[in-house]
C-alpha positions as CSV (number, residue, x, y, z in Angstrom):
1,X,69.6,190.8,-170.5
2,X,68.2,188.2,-168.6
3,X,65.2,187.2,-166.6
4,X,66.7,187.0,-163.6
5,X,68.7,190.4,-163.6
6,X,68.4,193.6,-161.7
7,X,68.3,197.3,-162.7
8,X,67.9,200.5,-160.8
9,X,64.6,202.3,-161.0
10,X,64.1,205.3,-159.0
11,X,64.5,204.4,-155.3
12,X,64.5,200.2,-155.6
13,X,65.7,197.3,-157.1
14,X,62.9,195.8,-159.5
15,X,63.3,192.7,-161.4
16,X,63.9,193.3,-165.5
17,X,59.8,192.9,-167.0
18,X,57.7,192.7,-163.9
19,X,56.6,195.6,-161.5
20,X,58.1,193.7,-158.0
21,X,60.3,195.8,-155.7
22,X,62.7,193.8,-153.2
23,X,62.4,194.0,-149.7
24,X,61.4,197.1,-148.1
25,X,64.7,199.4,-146.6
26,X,64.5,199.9,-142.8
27,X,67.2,201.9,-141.0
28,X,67.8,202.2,-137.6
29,X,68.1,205.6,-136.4
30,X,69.8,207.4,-133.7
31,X,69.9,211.1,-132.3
32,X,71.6,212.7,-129.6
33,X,72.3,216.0,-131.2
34,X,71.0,217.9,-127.9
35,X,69.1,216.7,-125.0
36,X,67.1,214.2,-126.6
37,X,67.9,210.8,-126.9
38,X,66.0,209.0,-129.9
39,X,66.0,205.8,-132.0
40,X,63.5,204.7,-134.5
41,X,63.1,202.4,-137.3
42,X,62.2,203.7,-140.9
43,X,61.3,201.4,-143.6
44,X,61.5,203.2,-147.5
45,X,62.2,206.8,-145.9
46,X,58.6,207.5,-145.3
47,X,57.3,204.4,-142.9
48,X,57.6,204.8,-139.2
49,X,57.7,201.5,-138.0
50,X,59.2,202.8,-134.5
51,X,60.1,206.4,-133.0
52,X,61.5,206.2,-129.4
53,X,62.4,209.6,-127.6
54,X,63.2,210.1,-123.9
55,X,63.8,213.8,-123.5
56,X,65.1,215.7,-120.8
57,X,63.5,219.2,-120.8
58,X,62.4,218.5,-117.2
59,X,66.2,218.0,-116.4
60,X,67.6,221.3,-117.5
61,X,64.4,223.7,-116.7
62,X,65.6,224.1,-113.4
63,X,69.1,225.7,-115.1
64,X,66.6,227.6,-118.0
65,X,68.0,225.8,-121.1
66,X,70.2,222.7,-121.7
67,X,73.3,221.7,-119.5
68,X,75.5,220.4,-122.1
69,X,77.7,218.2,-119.9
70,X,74.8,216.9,-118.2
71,X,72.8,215.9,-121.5
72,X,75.8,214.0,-122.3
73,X,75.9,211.7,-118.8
74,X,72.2,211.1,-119.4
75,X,72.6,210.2,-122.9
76,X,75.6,207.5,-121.6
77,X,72.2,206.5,-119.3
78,X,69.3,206.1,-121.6
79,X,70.8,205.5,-124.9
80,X,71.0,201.7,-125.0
81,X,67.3,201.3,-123.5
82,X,66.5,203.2,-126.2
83,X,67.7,201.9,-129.2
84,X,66.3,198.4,-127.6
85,X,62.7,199.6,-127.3
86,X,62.7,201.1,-130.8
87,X,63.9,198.2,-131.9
88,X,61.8,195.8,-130.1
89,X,58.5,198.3,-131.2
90,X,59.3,197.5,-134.9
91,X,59.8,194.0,-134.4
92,X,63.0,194.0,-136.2
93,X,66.3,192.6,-135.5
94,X,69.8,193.8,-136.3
95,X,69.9,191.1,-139.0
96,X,67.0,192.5,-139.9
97,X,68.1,195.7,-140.9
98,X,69.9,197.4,-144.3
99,X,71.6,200.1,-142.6
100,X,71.9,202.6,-139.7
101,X,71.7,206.5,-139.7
102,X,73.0,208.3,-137.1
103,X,73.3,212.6,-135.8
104,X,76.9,213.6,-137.0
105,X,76.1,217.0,-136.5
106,X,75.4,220.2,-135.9
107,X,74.6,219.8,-132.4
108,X,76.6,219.8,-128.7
109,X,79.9,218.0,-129.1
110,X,79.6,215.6,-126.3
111,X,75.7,214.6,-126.9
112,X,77.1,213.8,-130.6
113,X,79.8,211.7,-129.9
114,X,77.7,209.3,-127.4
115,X,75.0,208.6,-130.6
116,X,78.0,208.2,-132.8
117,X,80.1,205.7,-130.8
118,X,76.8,203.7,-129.8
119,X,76.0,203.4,-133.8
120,X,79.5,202.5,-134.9
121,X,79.2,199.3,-132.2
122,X,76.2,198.7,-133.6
123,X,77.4,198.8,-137.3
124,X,80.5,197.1,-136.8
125,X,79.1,194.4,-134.1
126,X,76.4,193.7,-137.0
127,X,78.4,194.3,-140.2
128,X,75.9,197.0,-141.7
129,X,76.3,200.4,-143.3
130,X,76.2,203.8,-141.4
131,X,75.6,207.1,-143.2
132,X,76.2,209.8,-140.9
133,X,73.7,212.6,-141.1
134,X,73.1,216.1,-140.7
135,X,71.0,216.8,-138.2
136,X,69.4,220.1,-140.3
137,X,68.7,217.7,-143.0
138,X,66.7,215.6,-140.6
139,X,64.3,218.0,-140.2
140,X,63.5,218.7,-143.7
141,X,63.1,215.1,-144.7
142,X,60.4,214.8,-141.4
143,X,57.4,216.0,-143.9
144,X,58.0,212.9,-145.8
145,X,57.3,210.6,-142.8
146,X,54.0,208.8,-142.5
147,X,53.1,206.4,-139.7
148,X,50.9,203.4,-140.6
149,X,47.4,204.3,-141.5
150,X,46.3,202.6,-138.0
151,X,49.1,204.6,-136.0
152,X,48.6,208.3,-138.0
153,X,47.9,210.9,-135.2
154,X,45.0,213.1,-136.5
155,X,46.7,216.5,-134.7
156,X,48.8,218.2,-136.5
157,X,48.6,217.6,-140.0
158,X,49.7,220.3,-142.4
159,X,47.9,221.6,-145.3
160,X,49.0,219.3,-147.8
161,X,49.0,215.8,-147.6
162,X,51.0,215.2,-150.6
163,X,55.0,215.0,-151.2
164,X,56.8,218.1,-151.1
165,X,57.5,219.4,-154.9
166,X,60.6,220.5,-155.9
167,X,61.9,223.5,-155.8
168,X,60.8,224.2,-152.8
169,X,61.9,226.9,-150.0
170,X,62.4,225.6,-146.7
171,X,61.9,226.9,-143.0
172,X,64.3,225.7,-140.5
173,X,63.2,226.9,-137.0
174,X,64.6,226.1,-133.4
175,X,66.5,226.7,-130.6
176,X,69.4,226.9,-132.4
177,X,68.9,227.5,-135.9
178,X,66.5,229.4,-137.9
179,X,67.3,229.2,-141.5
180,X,65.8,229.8,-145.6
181,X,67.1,227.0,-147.3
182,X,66.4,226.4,-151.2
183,X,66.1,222.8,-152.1
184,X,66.0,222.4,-156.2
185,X,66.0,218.3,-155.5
186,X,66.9,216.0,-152.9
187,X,70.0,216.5,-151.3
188,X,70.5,219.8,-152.7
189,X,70.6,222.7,-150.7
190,X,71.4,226.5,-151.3
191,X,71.6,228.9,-148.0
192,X,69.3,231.7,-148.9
193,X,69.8,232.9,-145.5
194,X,69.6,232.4,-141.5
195,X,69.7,234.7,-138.3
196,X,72.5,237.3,-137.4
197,X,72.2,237.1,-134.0
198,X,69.8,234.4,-131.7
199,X,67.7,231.6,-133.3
200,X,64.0,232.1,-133.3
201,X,63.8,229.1,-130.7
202,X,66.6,230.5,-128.5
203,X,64.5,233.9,-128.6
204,X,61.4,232.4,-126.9
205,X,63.7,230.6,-124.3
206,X,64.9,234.2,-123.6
207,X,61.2,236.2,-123.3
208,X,59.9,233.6,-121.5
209,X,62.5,233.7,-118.9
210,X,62.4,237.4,-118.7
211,X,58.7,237.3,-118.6
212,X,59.5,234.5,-115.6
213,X,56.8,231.6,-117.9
214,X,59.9,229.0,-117.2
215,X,61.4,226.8,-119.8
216,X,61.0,225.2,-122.7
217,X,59.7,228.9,-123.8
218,X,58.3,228.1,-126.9
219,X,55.0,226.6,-125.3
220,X,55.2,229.2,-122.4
221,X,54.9,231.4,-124.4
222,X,52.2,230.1,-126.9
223,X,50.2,229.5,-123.4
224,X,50.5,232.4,-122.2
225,X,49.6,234.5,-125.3
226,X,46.4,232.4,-125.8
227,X,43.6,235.0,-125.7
228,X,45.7,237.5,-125.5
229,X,46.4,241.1,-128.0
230,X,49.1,240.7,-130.1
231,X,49.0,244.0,-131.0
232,X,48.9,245.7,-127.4
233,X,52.9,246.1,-127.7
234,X,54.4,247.9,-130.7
235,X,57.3,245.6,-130.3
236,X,60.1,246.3,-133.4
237,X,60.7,244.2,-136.6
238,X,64.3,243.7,-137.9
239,X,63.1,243.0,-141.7
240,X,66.8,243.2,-142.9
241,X,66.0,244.5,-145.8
242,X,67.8,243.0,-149.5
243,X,68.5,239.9,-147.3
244,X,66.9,236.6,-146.2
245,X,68.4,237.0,-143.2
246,X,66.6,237.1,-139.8
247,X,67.7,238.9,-136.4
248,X,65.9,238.4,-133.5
249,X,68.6,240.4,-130.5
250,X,66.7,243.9,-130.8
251,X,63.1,242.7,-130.6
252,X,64.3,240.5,-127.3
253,X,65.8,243.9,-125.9
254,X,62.7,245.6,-126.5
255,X,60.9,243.0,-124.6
256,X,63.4,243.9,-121.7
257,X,62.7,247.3,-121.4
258,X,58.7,247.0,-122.3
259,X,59.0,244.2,-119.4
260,X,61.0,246.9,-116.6
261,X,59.1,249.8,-117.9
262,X,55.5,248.1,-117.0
263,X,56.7,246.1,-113.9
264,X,57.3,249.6,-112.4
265,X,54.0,251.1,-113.0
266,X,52.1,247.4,-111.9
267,X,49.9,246.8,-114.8
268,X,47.6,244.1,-114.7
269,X,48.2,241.2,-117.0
270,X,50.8,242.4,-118.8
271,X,52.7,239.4,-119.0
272,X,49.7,237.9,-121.4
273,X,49.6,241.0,-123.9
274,X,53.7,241.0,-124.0
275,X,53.9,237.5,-124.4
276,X,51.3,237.9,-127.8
277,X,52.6,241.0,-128.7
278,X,56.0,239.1,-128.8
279,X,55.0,235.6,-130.5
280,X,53.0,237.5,-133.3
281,X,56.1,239.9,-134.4
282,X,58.3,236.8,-134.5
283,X,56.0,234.8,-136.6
284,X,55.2,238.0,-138.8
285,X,59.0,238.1,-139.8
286,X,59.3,234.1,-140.4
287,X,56.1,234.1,-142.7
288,X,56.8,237.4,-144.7
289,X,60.5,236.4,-145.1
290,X,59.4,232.9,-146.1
291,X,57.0,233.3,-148.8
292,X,58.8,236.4,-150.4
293,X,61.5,233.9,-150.9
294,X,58.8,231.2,-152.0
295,X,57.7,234.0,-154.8
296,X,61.5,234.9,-156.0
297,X,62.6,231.5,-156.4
298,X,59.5,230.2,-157.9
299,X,59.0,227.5,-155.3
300,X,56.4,225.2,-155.8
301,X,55.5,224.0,-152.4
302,X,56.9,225.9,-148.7
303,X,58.5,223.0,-146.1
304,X,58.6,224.4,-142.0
305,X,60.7,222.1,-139.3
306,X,62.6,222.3,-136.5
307,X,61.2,222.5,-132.6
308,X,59.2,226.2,-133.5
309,X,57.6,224.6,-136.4
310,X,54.9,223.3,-133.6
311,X,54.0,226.6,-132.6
312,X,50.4,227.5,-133.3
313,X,50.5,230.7,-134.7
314,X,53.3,230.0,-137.0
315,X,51.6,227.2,-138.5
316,X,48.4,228.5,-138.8
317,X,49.6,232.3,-140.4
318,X,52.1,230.2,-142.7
319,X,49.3,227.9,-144.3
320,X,46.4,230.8,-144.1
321,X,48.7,233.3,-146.2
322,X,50.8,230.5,-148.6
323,X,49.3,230.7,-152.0
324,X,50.9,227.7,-152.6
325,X,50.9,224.5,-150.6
326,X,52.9,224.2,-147.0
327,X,54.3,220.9,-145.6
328,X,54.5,220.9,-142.2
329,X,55.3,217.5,-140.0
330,X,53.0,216.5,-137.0
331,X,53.6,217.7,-133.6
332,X,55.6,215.1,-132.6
333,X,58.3,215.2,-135.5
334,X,58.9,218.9,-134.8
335,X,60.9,218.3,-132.0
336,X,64.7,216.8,-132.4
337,X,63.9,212.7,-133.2
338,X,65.4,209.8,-134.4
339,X,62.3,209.2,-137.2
340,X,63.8,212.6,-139.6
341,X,67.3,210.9,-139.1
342,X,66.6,207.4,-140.3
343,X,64.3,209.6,-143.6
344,X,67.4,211.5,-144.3
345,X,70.2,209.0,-144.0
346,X,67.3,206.6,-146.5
347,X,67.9,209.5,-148.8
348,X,71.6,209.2,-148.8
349,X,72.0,205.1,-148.5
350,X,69.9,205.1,-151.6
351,X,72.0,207.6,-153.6
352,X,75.1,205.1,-152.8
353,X,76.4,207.0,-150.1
354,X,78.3,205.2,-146.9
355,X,80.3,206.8,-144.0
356,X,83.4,205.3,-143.0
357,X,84.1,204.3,-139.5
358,X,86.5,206.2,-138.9
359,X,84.6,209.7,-138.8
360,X,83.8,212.4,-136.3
361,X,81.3,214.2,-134.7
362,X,80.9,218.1,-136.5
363,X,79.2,220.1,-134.1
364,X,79.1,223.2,-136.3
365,X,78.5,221.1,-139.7
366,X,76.5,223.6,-141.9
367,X,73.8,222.0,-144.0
368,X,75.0,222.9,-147.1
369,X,78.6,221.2,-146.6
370,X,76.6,218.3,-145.7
């Protein structure tokens, strides 16, 4: 073998007898799973170089949850400002790039298909590869993203700083998923479990509106339960036991008929207590369930993501009561973004993997399929 030839080490190219890497990766990303429309830049999987979201929460909190016909119009809107600005932020080109990643699903079938159509222009216009990716999988590849040393937000961080270990039992929680997934190595995932009935995230939306705190409901919620006694409502627990399996319909019911029962007698404050009282059984079941499953499958490090993965409580009982370490992303990667898109389709362009052009949106896409 020559000098001059190439071999595959790990995740880059290096030149045969010296320790030099090519060119850095960097993927441009783009999400439009729901109503948030996002495009970021990722160099190697890990570096943020740009993470652009405009959401639209302030849109649908007047109909108490998303509008999925209107989330699509305003994706049509906002989508190629953008993927401009998170292009311009990383002061990167379209020649400039290796590849793009883009939502293929789960997620609303019209929000999908604007992302999609947008990155297969871009793909074809500029002759690069697209990996389509699942949106569930972008969230558990966000604890692998850093920013820049000068960027790094100092909120947020998780109790370990270092890269997830395999295996490792995984926390998927938001409005419309809350899953136990079992990842033995990258791209592997087993389905240990997931809810019956509503999503943890979707359950807060629900509480908070019956509790009239407005919408989103996950930080209603946390806001309103701040100082407040979790433990002033004996509020039920569906442990499903001999499953991993969540359920999350009979505690909101309960809430219901706590909520009528004290409204009639005009208790003061009540809202506060319930709201606590609420928050803390959901947590309880999402940490217990977690890290029994962490113990059985002799996981070596717990992953949480999704949009309830920024709640407070969660985060704090998960990492106080973990005996082993918990990766947990910053604030601002809990929330859907196009930053976990562009680290899981890195994951996939690097294992050889390319989408055709000719593929669709899967709005119900399970992760494990994926």
């Amino acid at each position: 073998m020559s000098s001059h030839e190439f071999r595959l080490h790990r995740d880059s190219w290096e030149l045969v007898g010296t320790p030099r890497k090519m060119a850095a990766i960097k993927i441009l990303a783009i999400e439009t799973s729901c109503d948030e429309t996002a495009a970021a830049v990722i160099e190697d999987g890990t570096r943020i170089l740009s993470n652009v979201v405009a959401s639209q929460a302030e849109m649908h909190a007047k109909y108490g949850g998303v509008f999925p016909e209107m989330a699509a119009r305003q994706h049509i809107i906002t989508i190629h400002t953008i993927i401009q600005e998170a292009l311009t932020q990383a002061d990167v080109a379209l020649g400039g790039l290796d590849a793009l990643a883009v939502t293929r699903g789960p997620g609303l079938p019209g929000a999908l298909v604007v992302g999609i159509n947008a990155a297969k222009g871009l793909a074809l216009g500029a002759r690069l590869p697209l990996i389509g990716v699942n949106h569930l999988e972008g969230h558990l590849y966000s604890p692998w993203l850093n920013l820049h040393p000068e960027r790094r937000p100092t909120e947020g961080r998780a109790q370990s700083k270092d890269e997830p270990q395999f295996p490792l039992v995984a926390l998927i929680v938001s409005g419309g998923h809350t899953e136990l997934i079992l990842m033995r190595t990258h791209l592997q995932y087993e389905r240990l479990g997931g809810t019956l009935d509503d999503a943890a995230g979707e359950a807060f939306d629900k509480v908070a509106r019956l509790l009239d705190l407005g919408y989103p409901g996950g930080p209603k919620i946390q806001q309103a339960a701040e100082g407040a006694d979790p433990a002033a409502f004996a509020l039920p627990r569906a442990w499903l036991v001999g499953t991993w399996d969540f359920s999350f319909s009979g505690l909101k019911t309960a809430v219901l008929r706590e909520t009528q029962a004290v409204r009639q007698g005009s208790r003061h404050g009540f809202v506060h207590d319930l709201a606590a009282s609420f928050q803390w059984a959901v947590v309880d079941v999402l940490v217990t369930k977690t890290l029994k499953a962490a113990e059985k499958f002799e996981a070596k490090s717990i992953l949480v993501a999704g949009g309830v993965s920024a709640n407070k409580l969660l985060r704090e009982t998960m990492m106080a009561r973990a005996p082993i370490p918990v990766h947990i992303p910053p604030f601002f990667l809990c929330t859907d973004n196009a930053a976990m898109i562009g680290a899981a389709g890195y994951r996939r362009f690097i294992n050889g993997e390319r989408t055709p052009l000719d593929f669709d949106a899967r709005p119900n896409w399970p992760l494990e399929a994926a």
